[in-house]
C-alpha positions in Angstrom: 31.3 1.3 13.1 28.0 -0.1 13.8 28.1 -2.8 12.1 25.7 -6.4 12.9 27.5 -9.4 12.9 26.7 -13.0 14.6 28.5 -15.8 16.5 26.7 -18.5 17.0 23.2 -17.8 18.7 24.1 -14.1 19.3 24.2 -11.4 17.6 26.5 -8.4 17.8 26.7 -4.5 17.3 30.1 -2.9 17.7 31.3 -6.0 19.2 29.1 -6.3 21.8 26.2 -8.9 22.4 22.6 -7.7 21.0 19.1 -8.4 21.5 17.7 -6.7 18.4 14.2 -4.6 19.6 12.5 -3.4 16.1 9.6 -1.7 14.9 8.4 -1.9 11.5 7.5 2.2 9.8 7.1 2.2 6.5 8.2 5.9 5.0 5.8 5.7 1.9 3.0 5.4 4.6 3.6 8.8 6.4 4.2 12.1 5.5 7.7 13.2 6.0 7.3 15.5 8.7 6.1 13.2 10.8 8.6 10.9 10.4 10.9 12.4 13.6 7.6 12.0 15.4 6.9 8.4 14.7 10.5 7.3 15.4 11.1 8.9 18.5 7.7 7.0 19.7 9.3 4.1 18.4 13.1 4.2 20.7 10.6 5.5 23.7 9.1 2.3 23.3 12.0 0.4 23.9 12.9 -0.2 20.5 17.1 0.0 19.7 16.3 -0.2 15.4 13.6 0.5 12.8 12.5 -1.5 9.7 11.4 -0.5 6.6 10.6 -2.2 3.2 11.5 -0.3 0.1 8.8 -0.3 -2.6 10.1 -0.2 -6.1 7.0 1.2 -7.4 7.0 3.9 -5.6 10.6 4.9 -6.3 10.3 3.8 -10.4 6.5 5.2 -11.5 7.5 4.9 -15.0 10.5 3.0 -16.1 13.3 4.7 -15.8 11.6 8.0 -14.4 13.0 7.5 -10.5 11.6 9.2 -7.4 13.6 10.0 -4.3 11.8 13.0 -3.1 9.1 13.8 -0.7 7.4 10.5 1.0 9.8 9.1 -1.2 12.5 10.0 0.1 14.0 7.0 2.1 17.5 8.1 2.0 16.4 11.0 4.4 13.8 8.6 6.4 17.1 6.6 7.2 19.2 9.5 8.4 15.7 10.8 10.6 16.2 7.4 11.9 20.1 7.8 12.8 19.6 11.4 14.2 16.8 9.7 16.7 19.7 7.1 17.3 17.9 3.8 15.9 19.9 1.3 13.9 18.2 0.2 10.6 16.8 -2.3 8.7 15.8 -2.1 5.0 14.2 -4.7 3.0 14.7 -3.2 -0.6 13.9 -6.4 -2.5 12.0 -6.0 -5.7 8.8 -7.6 -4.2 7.6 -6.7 -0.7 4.2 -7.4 0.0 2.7 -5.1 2.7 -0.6 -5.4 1.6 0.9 -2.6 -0.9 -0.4 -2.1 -4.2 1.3 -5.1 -6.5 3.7 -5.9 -3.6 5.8 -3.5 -4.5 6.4 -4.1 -7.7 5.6 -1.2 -10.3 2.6 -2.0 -12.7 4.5 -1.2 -16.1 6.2 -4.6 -15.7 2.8 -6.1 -16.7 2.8 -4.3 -20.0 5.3 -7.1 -21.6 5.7 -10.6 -21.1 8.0 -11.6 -18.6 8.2 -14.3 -15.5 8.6 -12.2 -11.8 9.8 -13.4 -8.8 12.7 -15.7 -11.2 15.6 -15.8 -12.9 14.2 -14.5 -16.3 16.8 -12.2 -17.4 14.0 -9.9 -18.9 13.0 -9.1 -14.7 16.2 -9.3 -13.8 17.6 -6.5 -16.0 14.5 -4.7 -14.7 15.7 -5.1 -11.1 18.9 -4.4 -12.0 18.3 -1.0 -13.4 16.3 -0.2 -10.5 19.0 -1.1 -8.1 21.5 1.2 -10.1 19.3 4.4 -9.2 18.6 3.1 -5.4 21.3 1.6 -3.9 23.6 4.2 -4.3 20.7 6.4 -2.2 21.5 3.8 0.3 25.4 2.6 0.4 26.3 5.5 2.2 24.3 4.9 5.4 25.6 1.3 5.5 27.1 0.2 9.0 30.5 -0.1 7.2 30.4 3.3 6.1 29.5 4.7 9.5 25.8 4.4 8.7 23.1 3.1 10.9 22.1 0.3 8.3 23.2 -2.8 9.6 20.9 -5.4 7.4 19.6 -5.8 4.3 17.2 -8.3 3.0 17.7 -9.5 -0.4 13.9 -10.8 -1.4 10.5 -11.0 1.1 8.7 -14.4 2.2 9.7 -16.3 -1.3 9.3 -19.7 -0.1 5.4 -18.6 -0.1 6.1 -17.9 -4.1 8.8 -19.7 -5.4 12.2 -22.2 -5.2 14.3 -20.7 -7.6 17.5 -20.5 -5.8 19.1 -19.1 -9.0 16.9 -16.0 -8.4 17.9 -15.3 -4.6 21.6 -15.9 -5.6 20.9 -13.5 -8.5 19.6 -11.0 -6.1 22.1 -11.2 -3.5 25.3 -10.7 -6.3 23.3 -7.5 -7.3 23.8 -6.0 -3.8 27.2 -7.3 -3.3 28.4 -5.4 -6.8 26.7 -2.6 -6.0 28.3 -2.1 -2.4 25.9 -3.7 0.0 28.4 -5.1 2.6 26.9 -5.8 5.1 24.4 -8.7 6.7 21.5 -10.1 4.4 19.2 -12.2 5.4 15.5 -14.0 4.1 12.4 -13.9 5.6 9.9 -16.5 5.2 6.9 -18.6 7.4 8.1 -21.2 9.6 6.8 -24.1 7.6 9.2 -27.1 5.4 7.9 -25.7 2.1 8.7 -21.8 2.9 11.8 -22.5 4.1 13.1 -25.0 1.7 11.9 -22.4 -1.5 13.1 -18.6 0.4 16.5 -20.0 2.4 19.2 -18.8 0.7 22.9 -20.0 0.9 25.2 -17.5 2.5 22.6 -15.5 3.9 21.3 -15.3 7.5 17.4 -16.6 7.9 14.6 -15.2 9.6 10.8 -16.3 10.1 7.8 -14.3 10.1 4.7 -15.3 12.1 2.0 -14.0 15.0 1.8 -17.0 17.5 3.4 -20.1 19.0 7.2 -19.0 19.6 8.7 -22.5 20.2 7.3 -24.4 17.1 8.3 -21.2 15.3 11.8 -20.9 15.8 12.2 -25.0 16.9 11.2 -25.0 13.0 14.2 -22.7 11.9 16.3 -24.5 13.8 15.7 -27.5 12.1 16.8 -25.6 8.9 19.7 -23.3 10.6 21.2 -24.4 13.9 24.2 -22.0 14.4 22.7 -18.5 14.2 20.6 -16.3 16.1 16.4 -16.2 16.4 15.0 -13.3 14.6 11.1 -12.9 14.5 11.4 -10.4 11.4 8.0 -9.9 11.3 6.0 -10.0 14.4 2.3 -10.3 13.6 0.6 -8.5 16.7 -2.1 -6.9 14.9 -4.0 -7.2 11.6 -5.0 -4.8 8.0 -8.3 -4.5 7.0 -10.5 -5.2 3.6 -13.3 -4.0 2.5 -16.8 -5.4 3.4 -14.7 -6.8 6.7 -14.8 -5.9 10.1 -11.8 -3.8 11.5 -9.3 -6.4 12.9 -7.9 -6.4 16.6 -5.7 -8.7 18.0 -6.4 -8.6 22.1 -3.5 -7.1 23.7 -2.7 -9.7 26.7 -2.1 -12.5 24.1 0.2 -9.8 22.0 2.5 -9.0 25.1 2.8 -12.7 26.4 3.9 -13.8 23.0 6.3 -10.7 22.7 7.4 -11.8 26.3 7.9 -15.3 24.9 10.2 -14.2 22.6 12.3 -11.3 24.3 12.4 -14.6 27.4 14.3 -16.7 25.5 16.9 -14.6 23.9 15.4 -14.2 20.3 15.6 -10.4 18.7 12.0 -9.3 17.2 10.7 -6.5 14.4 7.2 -5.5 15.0 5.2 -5.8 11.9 4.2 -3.4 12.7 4.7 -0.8 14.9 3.0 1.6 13.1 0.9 1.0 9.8 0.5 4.6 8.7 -2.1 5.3 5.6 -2.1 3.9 2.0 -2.3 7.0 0.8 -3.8 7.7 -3.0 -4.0 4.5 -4.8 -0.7 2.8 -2.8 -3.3 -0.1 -1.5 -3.3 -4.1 -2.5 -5.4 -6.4 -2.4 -5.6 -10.4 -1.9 -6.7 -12.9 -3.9 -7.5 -16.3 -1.6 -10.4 -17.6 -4.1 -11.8 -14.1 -4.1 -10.0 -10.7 -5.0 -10.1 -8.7 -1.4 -9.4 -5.4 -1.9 -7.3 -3.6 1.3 -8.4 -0.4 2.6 -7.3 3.2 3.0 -6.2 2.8 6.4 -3.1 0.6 7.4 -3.9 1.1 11.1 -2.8 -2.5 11.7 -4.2 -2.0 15.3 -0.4 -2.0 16.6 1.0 -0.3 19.5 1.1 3.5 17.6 -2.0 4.4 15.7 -2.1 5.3 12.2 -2.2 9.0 13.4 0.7 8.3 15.6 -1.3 8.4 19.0 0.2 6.0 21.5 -1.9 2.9 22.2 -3.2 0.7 25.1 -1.1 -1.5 23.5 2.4 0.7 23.0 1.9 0.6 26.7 1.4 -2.7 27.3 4.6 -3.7 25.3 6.5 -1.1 26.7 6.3 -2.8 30.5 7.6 -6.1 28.8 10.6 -5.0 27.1 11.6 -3.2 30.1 11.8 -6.6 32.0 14.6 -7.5 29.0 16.0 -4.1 28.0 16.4 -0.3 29.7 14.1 1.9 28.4 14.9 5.7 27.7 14.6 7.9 30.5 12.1 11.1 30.0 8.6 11.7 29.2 6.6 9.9 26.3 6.0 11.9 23.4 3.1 13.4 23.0 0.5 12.2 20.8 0.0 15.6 18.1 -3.3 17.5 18.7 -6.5 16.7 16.9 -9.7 19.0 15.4 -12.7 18.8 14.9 -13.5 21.2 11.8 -17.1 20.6 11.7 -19.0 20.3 8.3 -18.0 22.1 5.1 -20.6 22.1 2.2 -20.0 21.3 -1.5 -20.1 24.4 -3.7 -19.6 23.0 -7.2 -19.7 20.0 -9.2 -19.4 18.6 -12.3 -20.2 15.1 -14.1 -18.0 13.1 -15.1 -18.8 12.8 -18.9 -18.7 16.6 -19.0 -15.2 17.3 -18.1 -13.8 13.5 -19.0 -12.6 15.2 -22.4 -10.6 17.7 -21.1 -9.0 15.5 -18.2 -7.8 12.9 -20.6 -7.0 12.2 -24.2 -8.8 9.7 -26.1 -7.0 6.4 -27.7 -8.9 4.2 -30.3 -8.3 0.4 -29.7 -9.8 -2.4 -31.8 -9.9 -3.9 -28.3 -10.5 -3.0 -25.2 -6.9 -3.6 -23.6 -5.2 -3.8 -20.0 -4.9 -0.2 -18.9 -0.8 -1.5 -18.2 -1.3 -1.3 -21.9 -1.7 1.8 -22.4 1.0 3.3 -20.0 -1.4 3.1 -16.9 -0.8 2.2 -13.6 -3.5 3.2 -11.5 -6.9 4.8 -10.9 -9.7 4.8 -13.2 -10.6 3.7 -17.6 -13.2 4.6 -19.6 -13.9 2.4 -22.4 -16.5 3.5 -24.8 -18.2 2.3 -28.1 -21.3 2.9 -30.1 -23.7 -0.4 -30.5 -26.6 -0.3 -33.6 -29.5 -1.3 -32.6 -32.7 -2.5 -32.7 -31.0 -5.1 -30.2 -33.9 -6.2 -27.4 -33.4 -8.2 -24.3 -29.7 -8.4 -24.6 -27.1 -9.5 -22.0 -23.7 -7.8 -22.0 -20.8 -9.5 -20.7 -17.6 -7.7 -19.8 -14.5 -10.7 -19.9 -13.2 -10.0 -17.6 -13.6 -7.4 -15.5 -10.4 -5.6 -12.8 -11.9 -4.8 -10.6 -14.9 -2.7 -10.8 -17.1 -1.5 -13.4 -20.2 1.0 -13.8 -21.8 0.1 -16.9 -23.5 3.1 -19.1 -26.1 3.1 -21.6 -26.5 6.9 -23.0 -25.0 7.9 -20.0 -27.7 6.0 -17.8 -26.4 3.7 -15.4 -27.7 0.1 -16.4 -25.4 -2.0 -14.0 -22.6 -2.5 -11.9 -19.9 -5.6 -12.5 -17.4 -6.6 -9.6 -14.6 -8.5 -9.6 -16.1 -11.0 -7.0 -19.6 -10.9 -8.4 -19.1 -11.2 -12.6 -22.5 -10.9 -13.3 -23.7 -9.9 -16.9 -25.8 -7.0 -17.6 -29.9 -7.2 -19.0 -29.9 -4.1 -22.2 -32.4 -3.0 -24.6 -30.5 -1.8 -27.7 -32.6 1.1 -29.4 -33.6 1.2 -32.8 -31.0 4.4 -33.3 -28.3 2.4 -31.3 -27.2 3.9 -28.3 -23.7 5.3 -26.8 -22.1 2.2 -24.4 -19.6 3.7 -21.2 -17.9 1.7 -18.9 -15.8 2.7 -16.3 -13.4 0.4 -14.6 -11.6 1.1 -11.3 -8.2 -0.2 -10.9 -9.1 -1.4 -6.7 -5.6 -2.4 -6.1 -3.5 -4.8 -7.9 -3.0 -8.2 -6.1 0.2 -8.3 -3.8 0.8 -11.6 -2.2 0.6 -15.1 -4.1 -0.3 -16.8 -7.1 -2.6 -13.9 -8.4 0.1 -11.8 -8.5 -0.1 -11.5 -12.4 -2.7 -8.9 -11.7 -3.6 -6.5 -15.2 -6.5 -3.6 -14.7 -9.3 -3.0 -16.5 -11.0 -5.1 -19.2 -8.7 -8.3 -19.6 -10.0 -9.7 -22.7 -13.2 -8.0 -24.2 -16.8 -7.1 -24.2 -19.9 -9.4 -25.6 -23.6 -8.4 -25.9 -25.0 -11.8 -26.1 -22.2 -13.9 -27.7 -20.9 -11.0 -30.0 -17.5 -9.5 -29.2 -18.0 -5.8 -29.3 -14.7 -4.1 -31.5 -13.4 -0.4 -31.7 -13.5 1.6 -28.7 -12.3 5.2 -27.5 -10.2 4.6 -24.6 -9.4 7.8 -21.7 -7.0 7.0 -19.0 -8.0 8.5 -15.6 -5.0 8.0 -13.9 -5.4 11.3 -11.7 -2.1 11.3 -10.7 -2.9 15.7 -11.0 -6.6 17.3 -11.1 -5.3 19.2 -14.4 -8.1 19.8 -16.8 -10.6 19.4 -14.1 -13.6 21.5 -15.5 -16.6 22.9 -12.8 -18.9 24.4 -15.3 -21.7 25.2 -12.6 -22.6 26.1 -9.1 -23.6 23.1 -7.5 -26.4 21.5 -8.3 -27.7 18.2 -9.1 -26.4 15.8 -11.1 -28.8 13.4 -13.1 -29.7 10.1 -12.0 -26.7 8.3 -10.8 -23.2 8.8 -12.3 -19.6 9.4 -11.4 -19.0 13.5 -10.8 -16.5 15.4 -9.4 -17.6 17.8 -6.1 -15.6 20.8 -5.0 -15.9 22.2 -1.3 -13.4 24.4 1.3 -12.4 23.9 4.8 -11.4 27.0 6.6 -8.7 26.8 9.0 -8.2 29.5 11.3 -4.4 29.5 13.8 -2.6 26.2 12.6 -3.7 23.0 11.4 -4.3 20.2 13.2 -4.7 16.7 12.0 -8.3 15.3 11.6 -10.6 12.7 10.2 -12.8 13.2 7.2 -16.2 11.6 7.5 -18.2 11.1 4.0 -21.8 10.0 5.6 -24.0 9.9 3.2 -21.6 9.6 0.1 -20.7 6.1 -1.2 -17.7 5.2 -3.3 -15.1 7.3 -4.6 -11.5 9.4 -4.0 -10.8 12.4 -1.6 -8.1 14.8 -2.8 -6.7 17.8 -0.1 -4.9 20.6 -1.6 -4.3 17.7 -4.7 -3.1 15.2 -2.2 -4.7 12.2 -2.9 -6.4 11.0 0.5 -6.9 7.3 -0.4 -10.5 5.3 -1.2 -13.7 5.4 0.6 -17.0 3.2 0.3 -19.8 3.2 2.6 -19.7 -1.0 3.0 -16.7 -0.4 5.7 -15.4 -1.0 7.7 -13.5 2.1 7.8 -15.7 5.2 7.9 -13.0 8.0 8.2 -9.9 9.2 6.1 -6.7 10.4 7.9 -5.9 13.9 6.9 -2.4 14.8 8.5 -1.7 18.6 9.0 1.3 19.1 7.2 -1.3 18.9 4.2 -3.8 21.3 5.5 -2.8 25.0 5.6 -4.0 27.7 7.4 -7.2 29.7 5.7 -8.6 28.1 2.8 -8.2 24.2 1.8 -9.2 22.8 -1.7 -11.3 19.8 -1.3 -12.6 17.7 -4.5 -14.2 14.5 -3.9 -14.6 12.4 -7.4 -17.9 10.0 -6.2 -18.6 7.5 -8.2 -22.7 7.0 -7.6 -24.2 9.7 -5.3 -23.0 12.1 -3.2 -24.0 13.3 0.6 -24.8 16.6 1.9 -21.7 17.4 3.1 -18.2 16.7 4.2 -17.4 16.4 8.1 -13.8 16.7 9.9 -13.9 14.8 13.1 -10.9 14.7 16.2 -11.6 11.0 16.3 -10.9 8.0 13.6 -13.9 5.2 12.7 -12.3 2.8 11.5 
């Protein structure tokens, strides 16, 4: 058996001492046939085990409605992982963070009241019912059953949340009674607080951080003298939000600091080693004063790109863990071939408020709720009302707003509200009255600290001057399908500015390669290929490009509907080369 044990400052597989290499790959960031790909990068690297979080929400969509198929399917991700002879790593603890939509967690919790990240039993039977349907995905591929699991962590940096000790302990009986066997351990920053709140008795500790080695682990230590050093999450590149510039981290200082660490003995996990794509609506967002949004890519400038290419930097650490470790023998893998498609044109669209009714049944609401309220999780609500009128020089106040609003009067734009800029909204109210639309985009719901408590859509109401505005027709736009989509015309244009859906085809000829889509000229919307959900784009950056994988494309013709939310471009472009 393979399983991980410790003595002292060393750790040991199979009896025999271990300097754990990792790489963190997160299966719910890549499509499944290319996770053989990105693992055997990973052991060419150097690397003797993978790591992966586990996120609940993907897995539980709808309580009690569990997913284990497709990207989803980590039990297979873990055997990929065995077959390419890594050990692994799983960190299925409710909350993971991962700049992943709500950390993991799945949005219906926010529908009741309850405390997270504690020991309120209304969470906790929440958990546990999840970890009835997952763990037994999982128990077979321990170490002790002859698996390549050989840890398991049992919650993710909580001393940057919480002290409630109760809770870890609560956690770590779950995975005991359920048959998790073998070692568990915390991971947390190297700071008093973090440690003091996310240590847990009985289980091995960890720090996460980017920099400065020695004060690093010299802080464990002060905490946990008799155990090994584990960097769990090595910080040697960054994500990217919105409106930012794409992060790098310079690739000399990443390799002395992994040097650092491989010097003195201490075992290291990548995070990451490759980012992969928040896919669909997967993304989170922070909240540090101002709700930042995270984008499509998850790049993470680490040393395999988010299409799996091998980077200056995969080289770069490859020559330092060969000073500490052998590396395997053979050529790299190769990175998989790129195209450049050229430019497809849109042949139909269709606005939004002409096919809203057919996409998604109407609700009346006294008020306008939380979309968690009505059984959503993600992606876009329309809330709409009549207002009487005469009502001139007006100001209307949505309170509040998550995260970002278009504001329609008669189906005329009249304003935009953001999150970060809650601005209310000059109107002229007709004598006749007139027809008020608003549609809210869910961004991404907060995934790391005290904003976690993160409900979409309109949180309390709507006010034209000081008046409350009640009764509303509510559609949900969750767009998990494109059912009910209606193009009732050849394309054309749509009037003024307003959301619309755009239809066009890319023609592949031979077999498909991956690519890039480029939306110059277009400004904020959703890409779906053959209905898979390419993620979020918006023209203030800094990404500029959408991965498309080939195992989504198919040879001859490819469905592409765009859903823009102001104006659209001229065409669509596929590129060989990312702009991120």
């Amino acid at each position: 058996m393979t399983t991980l044990s410790y003595q002292g400052k060393q750790f040991f597989v199979e009896g025999k001492p271990t300097q754990l290499i990792s790489g963190a790959v997160h299966y719910y960031r890549i499509v499944p046939e290319y996770w053989e790909d990105r693992l055997l990068k990973l052991k060419a690297l150097g690397c003797n085990c993978v790591e992966t979080y586990i996120a609940w929400n993907m897995h539980e969509p709808r309580e009690g409605q569990f997913n284990f198929e497709g990207m989803a399917d980590v039990a297979e991700f873990v055997r990929v992982a065995e077959r390419v002879g890594l050990y692994v790593i799983v960190r299925p603890s409710p909350y993971i963070c991962a700049e992943w939509e709500f950390g993991g967690l799945p949005a219906w919790l926010l529908k009741d009241e309850m405390r997270l990240r504690c020991s309120d039993p209304r969470y906790l039977d929440k958990v546990a019912a999840y970890y009835d349907a997952l763990l037994p995905q999982l128990t077979p591929l321990l170490a002790t059953q002859g698996g390549p699991i050989i840890a398991v962590q049992i919650e993710n940096e909580y001393g940057s949340y919480g002290n409630d000790h109760a809770y870890l302990q609560s956690l770590r009986q779950m995975l005991i009674e359920r048959g998790v066997d073998v070692l568990l351990f915390t991971s947390d920053g190297p700071q008093d607080d973090m440690l003091q709140g996310g240590m847990a008795e009985g289980v091995l500790a960890t720090v996460n951080f980017g920099s400065r080695v020695e004060e690093a682990f010299d802080k464990l230590k002060e905490y946990q003298q008799d155990a090994p050093l584990m960097c769990m999450e090595y910080w040697n590149g960054w994500f990217d939000h919105w409106f930012e510039q794409h992060h790098t981290r310079n690739i000399e200082d990443a390799s002395n600091v992994l040097d650092d660490m491989l010097r003195i003995g201490a075992s290291v996990n990548f995070y990451m080693a490759h980012g992969g794509t928040n896919f669909g609506f997967w993304n989170g967002a922070n909240h540090g004063g101002k709700y930042e949004p995270t984008v499509t890519s998850y790049d993470y400038d680490v040393a395999i790109s988010e299409a799996g290419d091998l980077t200056p930097k995969y080289y770069a650490f490859r020559e330092v863990i060969g000073k500490y470790a052998e590396l395997p023998e053979g050529e790299l893998p190769a990175n998989t071939p790129k195209a450049d498609y050229g430019a497809v044109q849109v042949s139909r669209r269709v606005s939004l408020f002409d096919t809203l009714a057919s996409m998604a049944d109407a609700k009346t609401s006294v008020c306008p709720e939380p979309m968690e309220k009505y059984g959503q999780n993600y992606g876009f609500i329309m809330y709409s009302t009549r207002i009487s009128g005469p009502r001139p020089e007006s100001r209307l106040t949505i309170q509040d707003v998550r995260d970002r609003a278009l504001v329609f009067l008669d189906r005329k734009l009249v304003g935009v509200v953001e999150r970060w800029d809650p601005k209310s909204i000059p109107v002229v109210i007709p004598e006749g009255g007139a027809q008020l639309d608003i549609l809210v985009e869910n961004m991404g719901r907060v995934n790391y600290g005290p904003e976690l408590y993160d409900r979409k859509g309109i949180t309390h109401g709507v006010r034209l001057n000081g008046q409350f505005l009640f009764h509303w027709e509510v559609r949900n736009l969750e767009l998990e399908t494109l059912d009910g989509l209606r193009f009732d015309a050849p394309a054309s244009e749509l009037e003024g500015e307003q959301p619309g859906f755009y239809e066009a085809t890319l023609t592949i000829e031979g077999t498909p390669k991956d690519t890039f889509l480029r939306l110059d000229g277009w400004k904020k919307g959703v890409v779906f290929i053959n209905g898979f959900n390419l993620g979020r784009y918006w023209e203030v950056g800094p990404q500029q490009t959408l991965f498309v994988p080939a195992p989504i494309l198919r040879k001859g013709g490819n469905d592409i509907v765009v859903f823009e939310l102001h104006a659209a471009g001229n065409q669509l472009r596929f590129e060989a080369e990312p702009s991120l």
